[in-house]
N, C-alpha and C positions, 0 to 999 in steps of 0.2 A: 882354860878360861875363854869366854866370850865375850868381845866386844857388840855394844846393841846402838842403831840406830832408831831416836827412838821422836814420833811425835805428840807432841803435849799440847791437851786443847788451851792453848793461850794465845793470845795476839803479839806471839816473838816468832822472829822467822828462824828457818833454819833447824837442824833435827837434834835432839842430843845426845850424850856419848852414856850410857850402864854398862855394868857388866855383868857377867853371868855365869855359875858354873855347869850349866846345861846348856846346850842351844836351843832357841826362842826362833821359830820357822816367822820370817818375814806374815803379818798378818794377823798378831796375835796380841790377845792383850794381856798388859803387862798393870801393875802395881808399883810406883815408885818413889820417892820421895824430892821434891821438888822446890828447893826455897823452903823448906821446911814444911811442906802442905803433902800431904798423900793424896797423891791425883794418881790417875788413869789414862796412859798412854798404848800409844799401837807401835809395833815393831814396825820398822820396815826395811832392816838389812841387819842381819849376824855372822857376825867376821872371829876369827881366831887371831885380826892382826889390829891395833891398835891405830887407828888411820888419825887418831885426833891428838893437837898440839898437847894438849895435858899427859902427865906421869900416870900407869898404871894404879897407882897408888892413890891419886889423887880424885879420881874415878870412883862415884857413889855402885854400890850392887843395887840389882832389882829387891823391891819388897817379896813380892809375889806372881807368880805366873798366874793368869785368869783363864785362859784357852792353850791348853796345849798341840791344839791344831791348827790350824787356822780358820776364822768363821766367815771370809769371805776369799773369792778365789783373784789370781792373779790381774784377770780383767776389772775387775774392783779397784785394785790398787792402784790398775794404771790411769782409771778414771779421777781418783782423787790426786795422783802428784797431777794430770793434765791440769786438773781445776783450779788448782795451788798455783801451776806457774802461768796459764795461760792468765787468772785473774788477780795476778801481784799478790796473794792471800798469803798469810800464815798457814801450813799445810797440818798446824794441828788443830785450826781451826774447821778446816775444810774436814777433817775426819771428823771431829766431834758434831759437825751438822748433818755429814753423812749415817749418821748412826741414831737409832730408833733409842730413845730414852733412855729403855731400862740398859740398853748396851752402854753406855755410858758413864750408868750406874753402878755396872761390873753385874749384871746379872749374868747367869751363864747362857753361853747362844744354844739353847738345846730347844727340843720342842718340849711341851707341857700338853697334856688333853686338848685335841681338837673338837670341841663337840658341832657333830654334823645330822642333819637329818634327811631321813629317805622314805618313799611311799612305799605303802605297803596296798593299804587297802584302796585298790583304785575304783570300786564302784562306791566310794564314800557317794552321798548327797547332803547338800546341807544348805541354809537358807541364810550362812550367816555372813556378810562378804570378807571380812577380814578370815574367816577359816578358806573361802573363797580362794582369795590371794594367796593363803600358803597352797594349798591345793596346785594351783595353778605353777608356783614359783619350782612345786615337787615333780612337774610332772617329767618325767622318764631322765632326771637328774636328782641329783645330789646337791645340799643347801647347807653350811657352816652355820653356825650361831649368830657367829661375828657377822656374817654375810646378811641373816636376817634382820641384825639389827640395821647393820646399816640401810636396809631398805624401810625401815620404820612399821617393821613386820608387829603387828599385837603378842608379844610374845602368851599372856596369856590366853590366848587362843591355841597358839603352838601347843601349850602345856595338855590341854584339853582332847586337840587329837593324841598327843601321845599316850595320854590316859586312856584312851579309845583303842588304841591299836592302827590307827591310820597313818600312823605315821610313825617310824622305828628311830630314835635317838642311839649314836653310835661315836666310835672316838675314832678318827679320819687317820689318826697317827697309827692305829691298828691295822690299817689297809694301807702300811706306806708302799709296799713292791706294786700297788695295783698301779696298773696302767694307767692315767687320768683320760688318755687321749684314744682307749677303745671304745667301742661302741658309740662312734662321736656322731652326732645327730644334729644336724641345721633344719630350724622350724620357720616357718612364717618368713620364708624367703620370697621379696622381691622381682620383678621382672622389668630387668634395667632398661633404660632408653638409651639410644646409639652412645650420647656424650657421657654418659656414665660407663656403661660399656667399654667404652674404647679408654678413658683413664683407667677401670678396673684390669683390663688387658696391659696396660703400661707397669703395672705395679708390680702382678703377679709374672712377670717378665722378667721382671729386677732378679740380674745375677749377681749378688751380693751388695756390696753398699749403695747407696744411692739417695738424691735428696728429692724427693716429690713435694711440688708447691701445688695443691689440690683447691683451686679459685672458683669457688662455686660460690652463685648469687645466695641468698636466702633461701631457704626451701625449694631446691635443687638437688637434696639427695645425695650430704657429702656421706652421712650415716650409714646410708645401706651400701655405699663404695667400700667405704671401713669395715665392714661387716662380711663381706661377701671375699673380698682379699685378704681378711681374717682369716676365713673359712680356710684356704690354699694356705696359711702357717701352720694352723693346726692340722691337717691332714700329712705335711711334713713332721709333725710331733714334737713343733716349736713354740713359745711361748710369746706372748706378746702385752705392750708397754702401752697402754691407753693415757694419756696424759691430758689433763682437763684445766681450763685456769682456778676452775674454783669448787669449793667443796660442794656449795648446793647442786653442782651440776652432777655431784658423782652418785647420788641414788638413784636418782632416774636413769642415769646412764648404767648404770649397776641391772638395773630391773628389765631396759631394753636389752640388754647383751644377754641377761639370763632368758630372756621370751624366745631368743633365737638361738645359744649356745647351750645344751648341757654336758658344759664341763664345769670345775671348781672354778670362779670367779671371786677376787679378791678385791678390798679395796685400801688404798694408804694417804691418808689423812692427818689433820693435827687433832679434827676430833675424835679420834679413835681414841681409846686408854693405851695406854704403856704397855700392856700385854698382848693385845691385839694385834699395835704395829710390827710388836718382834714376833706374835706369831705369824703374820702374813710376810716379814720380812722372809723370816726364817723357810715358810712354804717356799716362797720363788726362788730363792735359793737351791733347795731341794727339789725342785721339779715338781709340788703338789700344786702346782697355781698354773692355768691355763694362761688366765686372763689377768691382768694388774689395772686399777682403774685408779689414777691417782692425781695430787697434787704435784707441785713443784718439785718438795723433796723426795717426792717417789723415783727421781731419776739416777738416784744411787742404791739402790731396790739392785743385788745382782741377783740373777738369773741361771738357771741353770744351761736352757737351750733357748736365748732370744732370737726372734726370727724377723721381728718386727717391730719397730716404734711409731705410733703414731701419737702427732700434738693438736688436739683441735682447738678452735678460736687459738692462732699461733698467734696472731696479732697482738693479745692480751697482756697487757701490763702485769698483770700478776705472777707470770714466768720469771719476772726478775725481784731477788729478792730486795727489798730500801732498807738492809740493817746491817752492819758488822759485813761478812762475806757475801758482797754483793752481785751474787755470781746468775745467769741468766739462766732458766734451766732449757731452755728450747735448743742454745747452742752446746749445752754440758750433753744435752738427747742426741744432739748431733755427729758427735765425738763418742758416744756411749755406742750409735750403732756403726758409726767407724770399725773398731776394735772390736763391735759382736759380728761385725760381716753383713751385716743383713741395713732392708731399706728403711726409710724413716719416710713420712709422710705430716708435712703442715698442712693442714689444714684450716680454712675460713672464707669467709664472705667477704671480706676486708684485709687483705691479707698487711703485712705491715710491708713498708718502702722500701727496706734493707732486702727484703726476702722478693719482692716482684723486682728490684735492684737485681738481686744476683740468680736470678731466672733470666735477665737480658744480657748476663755475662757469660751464662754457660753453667755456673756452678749448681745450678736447681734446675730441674725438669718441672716444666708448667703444664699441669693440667689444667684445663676449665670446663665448668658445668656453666653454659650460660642459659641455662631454662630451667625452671620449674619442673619438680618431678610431676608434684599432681599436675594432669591436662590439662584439667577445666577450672585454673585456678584464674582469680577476680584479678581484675585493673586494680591498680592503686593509683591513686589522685594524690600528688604532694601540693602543698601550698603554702605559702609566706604568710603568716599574719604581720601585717605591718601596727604594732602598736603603739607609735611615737602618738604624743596627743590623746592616749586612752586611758580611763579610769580601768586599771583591774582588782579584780575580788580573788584574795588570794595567792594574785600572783594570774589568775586566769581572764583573756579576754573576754567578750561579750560574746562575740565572734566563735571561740571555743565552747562557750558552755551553751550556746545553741546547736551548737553543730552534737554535742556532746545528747542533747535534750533526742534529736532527730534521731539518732542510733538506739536510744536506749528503747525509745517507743516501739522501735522495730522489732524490739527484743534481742537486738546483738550487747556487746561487751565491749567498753572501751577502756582503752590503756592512756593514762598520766605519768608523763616520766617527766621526774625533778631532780638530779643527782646530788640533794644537800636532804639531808634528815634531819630530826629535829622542827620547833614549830615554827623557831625564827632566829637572823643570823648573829641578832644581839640588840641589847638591852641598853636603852639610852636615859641618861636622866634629862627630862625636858627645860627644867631650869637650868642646870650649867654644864649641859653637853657631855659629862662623863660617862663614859662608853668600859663596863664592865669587861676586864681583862684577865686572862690564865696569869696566877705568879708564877707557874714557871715555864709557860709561851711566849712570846711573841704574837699571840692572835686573842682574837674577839671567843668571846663566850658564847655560847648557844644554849639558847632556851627552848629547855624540852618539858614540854607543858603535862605529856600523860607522868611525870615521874615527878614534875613540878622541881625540875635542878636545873642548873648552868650548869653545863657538860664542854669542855676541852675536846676538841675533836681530832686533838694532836698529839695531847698525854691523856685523854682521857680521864681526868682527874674532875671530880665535882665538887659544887658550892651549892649550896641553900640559895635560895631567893630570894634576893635582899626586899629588907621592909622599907630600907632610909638610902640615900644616895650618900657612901662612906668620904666625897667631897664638898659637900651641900648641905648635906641632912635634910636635902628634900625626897618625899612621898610619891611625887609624881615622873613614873616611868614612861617608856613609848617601846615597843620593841620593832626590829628593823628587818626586811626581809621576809621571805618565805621559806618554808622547809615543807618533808610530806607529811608531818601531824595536821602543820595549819589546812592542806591543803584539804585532807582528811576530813576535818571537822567543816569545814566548808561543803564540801560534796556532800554531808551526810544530811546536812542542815538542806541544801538545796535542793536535791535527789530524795528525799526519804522512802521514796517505795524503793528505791534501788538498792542491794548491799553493796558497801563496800569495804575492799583489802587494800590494807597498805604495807607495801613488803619490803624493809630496808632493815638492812644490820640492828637495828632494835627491835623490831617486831617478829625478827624470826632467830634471834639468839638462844631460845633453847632447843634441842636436838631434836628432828623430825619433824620441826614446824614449816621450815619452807618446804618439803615435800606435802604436807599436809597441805597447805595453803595450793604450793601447784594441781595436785590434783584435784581441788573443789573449782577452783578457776575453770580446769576441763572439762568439771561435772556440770559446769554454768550454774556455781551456785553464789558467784558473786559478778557481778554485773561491773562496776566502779573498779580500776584495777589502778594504784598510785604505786610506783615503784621508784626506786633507784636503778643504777646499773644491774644491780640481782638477776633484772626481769630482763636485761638486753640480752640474753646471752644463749642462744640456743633454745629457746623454748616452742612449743606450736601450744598454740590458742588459734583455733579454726575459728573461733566467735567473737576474735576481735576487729571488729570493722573499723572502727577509727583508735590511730594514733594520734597524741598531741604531744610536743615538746617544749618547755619553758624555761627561760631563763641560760640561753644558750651562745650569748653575745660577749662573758666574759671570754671565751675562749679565741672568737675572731680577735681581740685586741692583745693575747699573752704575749711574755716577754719568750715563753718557750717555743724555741723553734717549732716543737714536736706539739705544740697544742693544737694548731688545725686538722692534723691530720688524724689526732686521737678525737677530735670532734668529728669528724666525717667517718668515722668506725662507729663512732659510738649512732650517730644518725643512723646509718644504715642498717646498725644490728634492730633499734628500736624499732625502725619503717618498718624492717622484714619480720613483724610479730605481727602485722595486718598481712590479709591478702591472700595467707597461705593455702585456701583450699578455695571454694566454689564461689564464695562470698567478696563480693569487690570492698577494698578498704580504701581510706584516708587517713595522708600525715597530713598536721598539721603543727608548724614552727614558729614560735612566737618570737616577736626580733625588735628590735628598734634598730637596726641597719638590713630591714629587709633590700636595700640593692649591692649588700659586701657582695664582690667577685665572687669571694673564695665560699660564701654562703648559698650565692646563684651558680655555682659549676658545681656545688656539693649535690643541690637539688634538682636544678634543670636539667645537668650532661650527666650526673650518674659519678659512681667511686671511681673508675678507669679514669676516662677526662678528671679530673681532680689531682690521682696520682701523676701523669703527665703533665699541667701542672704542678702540681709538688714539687715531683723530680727536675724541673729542669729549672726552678727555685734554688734547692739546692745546690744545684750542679753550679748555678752562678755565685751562688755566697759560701761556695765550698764546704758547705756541710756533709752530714753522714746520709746517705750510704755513700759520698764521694769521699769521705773522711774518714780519720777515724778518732774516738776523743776516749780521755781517761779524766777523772779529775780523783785531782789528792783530797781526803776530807779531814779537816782537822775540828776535832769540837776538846773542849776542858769545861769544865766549870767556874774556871778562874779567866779570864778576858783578856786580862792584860798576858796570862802564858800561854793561851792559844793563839795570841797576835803575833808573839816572839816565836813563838817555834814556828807559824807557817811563814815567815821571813825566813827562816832558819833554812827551811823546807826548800823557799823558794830562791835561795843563795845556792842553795847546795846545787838545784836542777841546772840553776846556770853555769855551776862549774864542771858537771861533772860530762856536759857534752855540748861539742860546738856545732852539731850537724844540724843543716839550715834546714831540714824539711820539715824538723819538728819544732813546735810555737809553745811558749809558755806564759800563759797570762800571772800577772802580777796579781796577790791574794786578795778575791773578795768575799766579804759576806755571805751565808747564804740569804735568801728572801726573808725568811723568816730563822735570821739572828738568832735567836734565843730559843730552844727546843726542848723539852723534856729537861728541864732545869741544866742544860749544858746552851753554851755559847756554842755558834758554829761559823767556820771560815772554810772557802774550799779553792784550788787553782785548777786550771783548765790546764791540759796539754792536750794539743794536736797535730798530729801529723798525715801525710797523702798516703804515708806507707804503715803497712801493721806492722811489720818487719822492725823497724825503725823505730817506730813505738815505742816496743817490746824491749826492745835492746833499749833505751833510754831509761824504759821504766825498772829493767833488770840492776840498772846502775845504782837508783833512787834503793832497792831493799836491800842493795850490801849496804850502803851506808844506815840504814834502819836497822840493818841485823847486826853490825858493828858497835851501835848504842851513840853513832857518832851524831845521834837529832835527840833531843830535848823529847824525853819519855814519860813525863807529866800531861802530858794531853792523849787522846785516842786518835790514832792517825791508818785511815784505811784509804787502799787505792780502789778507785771505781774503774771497770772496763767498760764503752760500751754503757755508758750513764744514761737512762731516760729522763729520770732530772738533774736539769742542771743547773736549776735555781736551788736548789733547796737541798 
C-alpha cells in the first residue's frame, strides 16, 4: 500500500493524505473524492509509510489514476511548491492556475494532430495580400495552424493555396524526432550600434543564471538586442521564454519573431481555446517549440531545454495577478530561470523602482540603451497645457485641437490617449443629484453610448438606460466626464475628412481586431488615433507627430503611493509613440496643476531624474523597494463576518509574534468596500526584512491550515501588493 501526498485546487492549505495500491510517481494526476465532490488533484510525494496523524483505515483510496507518468518534470514542480510558499498561497491553488484548462479537466496530456504548413511551390505569384502574408510567414519555415491563427492569418486563403499545391498541409506530431533547431536561419538581421552591442555582448556572456535590467529609452532597439541574443540560445539548441504584459502585443510580436526566426514559434494566451494551450503546453514540454511568446500564465509553461527568459515592458502591472493567487509573474520568471540555469532579461523604457532598486544593490546587471536606434530620428517637444480657467470640448483644450488641426494638414497622424472607456463617467439626475450606482459596487456607472448601457467597469455587469430618475421620477439627466466614445464622436464631428480609431477593451474585444486596426494605423489609413493604455505599449507609428494626454491630474493627488510613478510609465511609454523615425513629434499634457514637482521633473528632467526622486521619497517614508509589505485580504458577503474574522485575523497576528521589525496595521476597508457583490477589509503588514516577513507570514497559514480563523469569509495573503487600496 501507498500513502499519497496529494494537492487539491481549493483555497485550504496544506497537502492531503490517499492511498493507493499502486504507486503514483510524484507529478501525476490523480481522481479523488473530497468532501464528497470528485475533484482532480496532483501527487506530489508516495511513500510506503503512513507519515499522517490519521489510522490507515481511516484513509480514503484514490478514484482513479489520470497519468500514469508524470506530465510535467521535476523543475515544474519545484516552481510551483516555490510559488506556494514564497506567495503564502494554497499550493492546490497554485497547481490548478498552473495548468492549461483541459489539464484540469482530466484530459489526457498527450498530443492530438498538430496541423502545420510548409511551401512547396516557391515561384507561387499572386496579387492577393493576404496569400501574400502566408507566402511571406512560409518562406524557408514551417507554420502550425494555431500559429496562423494567432497571427490573424485569412485562413481561407490558406485553404486556397493548399488546394493549389503551394502550399503542403502536414501533422507536426508525424516529424516528432525531427530536429526543430537544424537548418536554423536568422533573416532580416540588424547592424547594432556600440550601446546595443556591448549589452548584447553582456547577455550572450551570461554563464548561467543571471538577472539583466535592459533600460532602453523608447525606440532604442530593445527588440533586435532580444532577437540577436536569441539567435546564441538557439544555436545552443535551447529554447526560450518570451513574456509580454498583454495579449494584443503577442501577434505582432509572433509575426516579428517569425520575419527573423524560422523555427516553430508558439504562442500562450487566455485567448487561445483549451486545446491549443495544451497543445502548445504540451510542445514546450517536448522540445517541438523554439520559441514561447506568452502571457503571465505562460511562466509555468515547462520546457524541455530553457536557455533563456526574457520579460518585456517588465514594468507592467499586468505581471501581477488582482484575484485569488496573487502571485507576480516577472519574480515566478525569476526563480523559474533560477532552477533552469540560464539568464533572464527585464526589459523596458520605464523600468519599475524595485528593479533600477536592485540594479543599485548588486542583485540585477543594468544595461542601458540611452539613443535611438534609428539616426535621423525627430526632436520631440513636450509641453504643459495649462487648463485652469478653460472651456474644453470633450475633455479637449483649444490649444490641443489646434495644434491637433496643424499635424493633420501636414498629413501626419496623431495619437489621443484617455485611459477611461466608455462615453461618460456617470449619469446624474439634474433635479435631485442622484448619481446612478452598480448594486453590486461600490462605484459610479458608466455610460457607453455605441451599446446605449450603464456598464460596471468593476463587475462588469449592465443596466438599460433609465427613462425616469428611480429617486425623483424626473426626466432630466446630465452625464459627467469623458471617456474615448465621447471623445470619438467629437473628433469625427470636428475632423470629418480625417478617419478616425478608437482602440480600447471594447472596440477591439473580438479576436484579431487590434491586430487589424494596428496595421491600417501603419498603413496610414487612419489619421485620428484615441486610445487607452492598449496603444502605450511597444508600438511604432512612424507617422505619428503629435501626442496629446488628458485628464492625467487624478494620479498626481492618489492615496497610492505607487500612482506617480505608474503615471510617469505611463507618460513616457505614450511620448515615445512620437518621434520615432525622421519625423519630429510633440507631447502634449493637459493639467490643471501644470506646476506639480512631480508633473515638472516627470516632463522637464526626464524618467531617471524622476526615479531619483522617487527613490529617495521612498527611502524616507520607508516604503518598497526599502520595504517589504503583504496585506491579508479578507472579503464575505456578509459585513458584519468579514469584520469579525479580520479582527480575528488581526488578534491572531498580534499573538503569534512579537518581533519589532514587523508593523501590523489595524483592519481597514478597501477603497472601494463593496466589490463584485462581496464586501472587502484588508491589513497591512510590514517589515525592513523579507526574511522576517516570511517567517511571520508562515505563522498566520498554520493557524489558517489549522481552521483555528473563522472560514466563512475568503481570506488570501497578498506579497508584494501593487494595490493597496483596493
Amino acid at each position: 500500500m501507498y500513502f499519497l501526498q496529494v494537492a487539491v485546487p481549493l483555497p485550504l492549505y496544506g497537502l492531503f493524505t490517499y492511498k493507493s495500491d499502486v504507486y503514483v510517481d510524484s507529478g501525476c494526476r490523480i481522481k479523488v473524492n473530497f468532501n464528497n465532490q470528485n475533484i482532480i488533484g496532483l501527487v506530489l510525494d508516495c511513500s510506503e509509510s503512513n507519515n499522517n496523524n490519521y489510522p490507515d483505515s481511516k484513509i480514503k483510496y484514490i478514484d482513479e489514476i489520470i497519468d500514469f507518468e508524470p506530465y510535467i518534470d521535476k523543475d515544474s514542480l519545484k516552481l510551483i511548491k516555490f510559488t506556494s510558499e514564497y506567495q503564502h498561497s494554497p499550493i492546490g491553488m497554485i497547481v490548478d492556475l498552473s495548468q492549461p484548462t483541459a489539464l484540469r479537466k482530466g484530459l489526457k496530456a498527450c498530443r492530438q494532430p498538430i496541423y502545420a504548413y510548409k511551401l512547396l511551390n516557391y515561384n507561387y505569384k499572386t496579387r492577393s495580400d493576404k496569400q501574400q502574408k502566408i507566402l511571406k510567414l512560409l518562406n524557408n519555415q514551417t507554420v502550425s495552424l494555431a500559429e496562423f491563427k494567432g497571427l490573424n492569418v485569412h485562413i481561407p486563403s490558406l485553404k486556397v493555396l493548399e488546394q493549389k499545391q503551394v502550399v503542403l498541409k502536414f501533422d507536426l506530431n508525424s516529424e516528432i524526432n525531427t530536429d526543430i533547431f537544424k537548418n536554423l536561419q536568422f533573416n532580416n538581421k540588424h547592424v547594432l550600434n556600440n550601446e546595443q552591442q556591448s549589452a548584447l555582448n553582456e547577455i550572450n556572456n551570461a554563464n548561467g543564471f543571471k538577472v539583466f535590467l535592459l533600460h532602453g529609452v523608447t525606440g532604442s532597439g530593445k527588440t533586435e538586442v532580444y532577437m540577436q541574443a536569441i539567435e546564441n540560445v538557439l544555436k545552443r539548441k535551447q529554447q526560450v521564454l518570451i513574456m509580454v504584459p498583454e495579449i494584443g502585443l503577442t501577434p505582432q510580436t509572433i509575426e516579428r519573431f517569425h520575419n527573423h526566426f524560422n523555427i516553430p514559434i508558439a504562442a500562450m494566451h487566455s485567448a487561445l481555446s483549451e486545446r491549443e494551450r495544451l497543445d502548445n503546453y504540451l510542445a514546450c514540454r517536448d522540445g517541438r517549440i523554439g520559441i514561447l511568446i506568452g502571457t503571465r500564465s505562460s511562466v509555468f509553461t515547462p520546457f524541455k531545454s530553457l536557455g533563456m527568459i526574457i520579460i518585456d515592458e517588465e514594468h507592467d502591472s499586468s505581471y501581477k495577478q488582482q484575484d485569488t493567487c496573487r502571485y507576480n509573474g516577472k519574480y515566478i520568471a525569476i526563480y523559474k530561470a533560477k532552477i533552469s540555469n540560464c539568464p533572464i532579461v527585464l526589459g523596458s523604457a520605464t523600468p519599475s523602482l524595485e528593479s533600477i532598486y536592485n540594479c543599485k544593490i548588486g542583485k540585477y546587471q543594468l544595461l542601458k540603451l540611452n539613443s535611438k536606434a534609428f539616426v535621423n530620428h525627430g526632436k520631440v517637444i513636450e509641453t504643459i497645457i495649462d487648463i485652469r480657467n478653460s472651456v474644453l470640448q470633450a475633455g479637449l483644450s483649444d490649444y490641443l485641437i489646434n495644434a491637433m488641426q496643424t499635424e493633420l494638414q501636414q498629413g501626419n497622424q496623431v495619437l489621443i490617449f484617455l485611459n477611461k472607456r466608455g462615453f461618460a463617467n456617470r449619469v446624474v439626475c439634474n433635479d435631485c443629484g442622484y448619481v446612478f450606482k452598480c448594486k453590486f459596487c461600490d462605484s459610479f456607472l458608466t455610460y457607453h453610448k455605441t451599446k446605449n448601457i450603464l456598464n460596471c467597469h468593476h463587475c462588469e455587469a449592465n443596466y438599460n438606460v433609465p427613462s425616469i430618475c428611480p429617486n425623483c421620477n424626473s426626466a432630466n439627466f446630465s452625464i459627467i466626464g469623458n471617456g474615448t466614445e465621447q471623445i470619438e464622436e467629437f473628433l469625427k464631428q470636428r475632423f470629418p475628412d480625417y478617419p478616425v480609431v478608437r482602440i480600447d477593451r471594447d472596440s477591439t474585444s473580438s479576436r484579431g481586431k487590434l491586430d487589424s486596426y494596428i496595421e491600417d494605423i501603419k498603413n496610414n489609413k487612419f489619421k485620428i488615433l484615441i486610445g487607452t493604455q492598449i496603444l502605450s505599449k511597444g508600438h511604432h507609428f512612424p507617422n505619428v507627430t503629435l501626442v496629446g494626454l488628458i485628464n492625467v491630474d487624478q494620479s498626481l493627488y492618489s492615496n497610492d503611493f505607487r500612482a506617480t510613478e505608474q503615471l510617469a510609465q505611463l507618460y513616457t511609454q505614450v511620448a515615445g509613440r512620437t518621434g520615432r523615425e525622421e519625423k519630429d513629434g510633440k507631447v502634449l499634457i493637459q493639467s490643471y496643476s501644470p506646476n506639480n514637482l512631480i508633473l515638472q521633473t516627470i516632463i522637464g528632467e526626464g524618467y531617471e531624474k524622476f526615479v531619483d526622486y522617487c527613490l529617495n521619497e521612498r527611502k524616507y517614508l520607508n516604503l518598497p523597494p526599502f520595504s517589504y509589505q503583504a496585506l491579508v485580504r479578507i472579503s464575505s458577503s456578509n459585513k458584519e463576518t468579514m469584520n469579525n474574522c479580520a479582527y480575528e485575523i488581526f488578534n491572531t497576528l498580534q499573538k503569534i509574534s512579537r518581533d519589532p521589525s514587523v508593523t501590523v496595521e489595524p483592519p481597514r476597508s478597501a477603497v472601494m468596500e463593496k466589490k463584485q457583490n462581496k464586501f472587502h477589509v484588508l491589513i497591512m503588514i510590514q517589515s525592513n526584512k523579507r526574511k522576517n516577513l516570511s517567517l511571520y507570514l508562515d505563522n498566520l497559514v498554520k493557524e489558517l491550515a489549522n481552521n483555528k480563523i473563522n472560514k466563512k469569509t475568503e481570506i488570501y495573503i497578498d506579497i508584494d501588493p501593487t494595490e493597496v487600496l483596493q
